[in-house]
N, C-alpha and C positions, 0 to 999 in steps of 0.2 A: 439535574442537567436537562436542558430543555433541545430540541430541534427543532430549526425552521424549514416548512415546506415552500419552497417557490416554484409558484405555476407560471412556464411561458407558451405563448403564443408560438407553434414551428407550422401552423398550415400552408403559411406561402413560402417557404423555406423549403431548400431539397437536402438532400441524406449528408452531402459535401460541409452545406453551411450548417449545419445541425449539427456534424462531427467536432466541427472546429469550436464553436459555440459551447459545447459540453467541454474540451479541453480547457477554454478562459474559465469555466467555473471551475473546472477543478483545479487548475493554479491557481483561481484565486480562493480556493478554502475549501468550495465545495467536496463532498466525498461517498455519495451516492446518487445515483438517477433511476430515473425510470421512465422510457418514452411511450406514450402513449399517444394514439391516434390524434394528430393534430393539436396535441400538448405535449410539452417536457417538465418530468418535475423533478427540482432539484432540493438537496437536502444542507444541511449546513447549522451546525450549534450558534445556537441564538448568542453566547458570549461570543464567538467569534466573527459575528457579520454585521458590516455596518452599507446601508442601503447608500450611502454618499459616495464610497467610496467602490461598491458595486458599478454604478451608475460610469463615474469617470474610469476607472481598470475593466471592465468589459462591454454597460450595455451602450454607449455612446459610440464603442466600436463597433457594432451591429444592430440591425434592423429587425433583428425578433426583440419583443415587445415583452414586459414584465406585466402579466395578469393578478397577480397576489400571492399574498403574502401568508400564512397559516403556522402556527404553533402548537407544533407534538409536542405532546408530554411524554416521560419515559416508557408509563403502559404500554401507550398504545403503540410507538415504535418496536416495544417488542411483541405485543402480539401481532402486529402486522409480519415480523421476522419467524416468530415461531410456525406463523399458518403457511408461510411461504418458500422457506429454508429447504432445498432439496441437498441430499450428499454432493458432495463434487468428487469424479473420477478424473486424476491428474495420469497421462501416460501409461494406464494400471497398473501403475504403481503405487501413487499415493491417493488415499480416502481421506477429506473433509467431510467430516458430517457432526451431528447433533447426539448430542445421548441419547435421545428418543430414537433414533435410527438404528435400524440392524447392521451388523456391522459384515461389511462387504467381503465376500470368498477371495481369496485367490491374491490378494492387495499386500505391499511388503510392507509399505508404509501405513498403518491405521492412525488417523488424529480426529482428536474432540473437540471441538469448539463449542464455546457458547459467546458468540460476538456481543450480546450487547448494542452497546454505542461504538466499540470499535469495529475499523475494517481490517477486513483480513481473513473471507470464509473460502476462496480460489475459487467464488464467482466473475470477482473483477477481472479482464483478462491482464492487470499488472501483477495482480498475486497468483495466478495462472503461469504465466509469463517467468517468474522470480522460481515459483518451484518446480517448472522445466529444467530451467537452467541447475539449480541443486541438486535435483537428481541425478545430473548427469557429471558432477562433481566426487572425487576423492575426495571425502575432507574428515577423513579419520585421523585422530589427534590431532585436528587444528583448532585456533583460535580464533572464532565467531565474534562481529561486531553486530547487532543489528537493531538498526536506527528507524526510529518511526514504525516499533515493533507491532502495534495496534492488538491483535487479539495472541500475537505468538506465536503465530501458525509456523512464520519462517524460523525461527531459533526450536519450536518441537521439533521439526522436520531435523534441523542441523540437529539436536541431541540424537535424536533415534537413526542419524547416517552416521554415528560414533565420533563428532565433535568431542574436543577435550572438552573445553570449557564453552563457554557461550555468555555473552553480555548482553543484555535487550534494555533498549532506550526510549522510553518515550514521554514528551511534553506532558501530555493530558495524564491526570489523574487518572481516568477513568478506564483510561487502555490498560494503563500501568498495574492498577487491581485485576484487570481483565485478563491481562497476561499470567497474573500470578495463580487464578483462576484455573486458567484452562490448563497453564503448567503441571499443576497439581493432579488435575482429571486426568492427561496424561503419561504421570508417574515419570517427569522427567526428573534429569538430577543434573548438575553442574550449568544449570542456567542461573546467572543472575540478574534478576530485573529492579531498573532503577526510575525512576520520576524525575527524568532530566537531561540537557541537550547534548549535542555531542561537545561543544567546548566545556563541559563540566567534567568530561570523560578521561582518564588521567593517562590511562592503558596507548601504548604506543607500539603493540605489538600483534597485530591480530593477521592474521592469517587468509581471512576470510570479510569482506563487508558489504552486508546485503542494507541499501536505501533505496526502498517505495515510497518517493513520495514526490509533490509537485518540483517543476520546472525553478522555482524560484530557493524555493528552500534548499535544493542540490547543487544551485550554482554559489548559495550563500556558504555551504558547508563544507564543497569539494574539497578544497586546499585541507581543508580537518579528514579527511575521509586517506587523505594521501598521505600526510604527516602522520597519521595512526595503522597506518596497512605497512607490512613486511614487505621486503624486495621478493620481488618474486608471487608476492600477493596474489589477491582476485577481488576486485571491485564490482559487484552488481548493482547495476540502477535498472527502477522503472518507476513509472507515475507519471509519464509524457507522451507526446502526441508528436509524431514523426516531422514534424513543422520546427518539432524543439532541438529535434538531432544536430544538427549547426551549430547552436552555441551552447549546448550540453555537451560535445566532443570539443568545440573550441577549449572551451573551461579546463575539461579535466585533461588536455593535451598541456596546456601551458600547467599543471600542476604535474607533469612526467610520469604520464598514465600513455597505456599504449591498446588501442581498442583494441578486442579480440574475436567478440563475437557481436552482432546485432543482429535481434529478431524484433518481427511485431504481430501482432494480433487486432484486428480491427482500428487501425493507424497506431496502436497503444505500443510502446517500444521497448525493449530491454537490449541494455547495452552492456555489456562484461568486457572489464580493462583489468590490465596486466599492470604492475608497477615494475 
């Protein structure tokens, strides 16, 4: 599996237009950055990105400028992750970190990751964001849906707050071994992870449904997210930029969802609905 680096031009650009900029990439596919002094570089699997269609869904809507183009290969993405990978401390409560890392005092939650090609290490502030919100959940004996699971972080987190069961869903191959991965390292049990979208998903009783992911794929899925959650539910979204909140609440209100909580994190949003 291959990634592509895209370098853009943001020198004549301010912090406002650069925010919004980075959000079009990440609806449209993207799923890592990194800004850097009068450049942004974006990240994005070379099966999934077509420059045509880049051009007309974001850069014709703005005036920062695409510099090039570059293709990682899997090495070097992950030695570039392994050299640069620090723990993340969630609320001190929960530790992400690396097996090479010591493992942090005083912490209730300990999880291992090894991301990979997938996201999901609670550097991003939407995985940030998603396991605030968890934390602050009862969700002992319930039933876990989690869609766009990437490296598993949020279905470990639900087994070790004593989830009955747990389901993890995700498109790409690669997450999906990733998950099963890290699952393992962290000696969970009653997770199952599957290679597939949420209409392949048959469970119509889940308790709990955590979806990180872009603005387009969550208004395509809502109505499935609602017809699968229990009365009484809890629906977390994030993956969007506070510009999305309008018709990300539109959607899931016309699907008889009832918002409960919204936070955000450098415009990055999470929204928690009640059924």
């Amino acid at each position: 599996m291959t990634y592509l680096e895209l370098l853009f031009d943001i020198s004549n650009n301010d912090e406002e237009e650069v925010v919004f900029f980075t959000a079009s990439l990440y609806g449209f596919g993207f799923d890592s950055f990194e800004n850097k002094t009068n450049f942004l570089s974006a990240y994005i699997l070379d099966a999934q990105f077509s420059l045509k269609s880049l051009q007309i869904e974001v850069l014709n809507q703005s005036n920062i400028k695409l510099i090039e183009i570059r293709k990682l290969e899997n090495k070097n993405w992950n030695e570039i992750w392994e050299s640069s990978f620090n723990p993340v401390v969630i609320q001190n409560k929960c530790c992400i970190r690396a097996s090479f890392h010591k493992k942090v005092s005083d912490i209730e939650f300990d999880i291992l990751v090894t991301p990979k090609m997938s996201f999901g290490t609670g550097h991003h502030e939407t995985t940030c964001l998603m396991i605030e919100e968890i934390l602050l959940l009862d969700i002992n004996a319930q039933k876990v849906l989690d869609v766009g699971c990437g490296t598993g972080v949020l279905s470990i987190l639900a087994n070790k707050k004593k989830a009955s069961r747990i389901v993890a869903i995700d498109v790409d191959r690669n997450s999906f071994l990733n998950s099963l991965e890290n699952i393992k390292a962290n000696r969970c049990s009653e997770i199952d992870v599957f290679c597939q979208n949420i209409f392949q998903t048959n469970n119509k009783d889940f308790d709990l449904i955590l979806a990180n992911i872009n603005k387009n794929v969550l208004l395509q899925e809502m109505q499935e997210y609602c017809s699968k959650l229990n009365y009484g539910g809890a629906l977390i979204l994030s993956g969007f930029f506070d510009s999305d909140f309008n018709c990300i609440n539109t959607c899931a209100e016309k699907c008889g969802l009832k918002l409960n909580s919204r936070k955000e994190k450098n415009k990055w949003q999470c929204l928690v609905y009640k059924k």
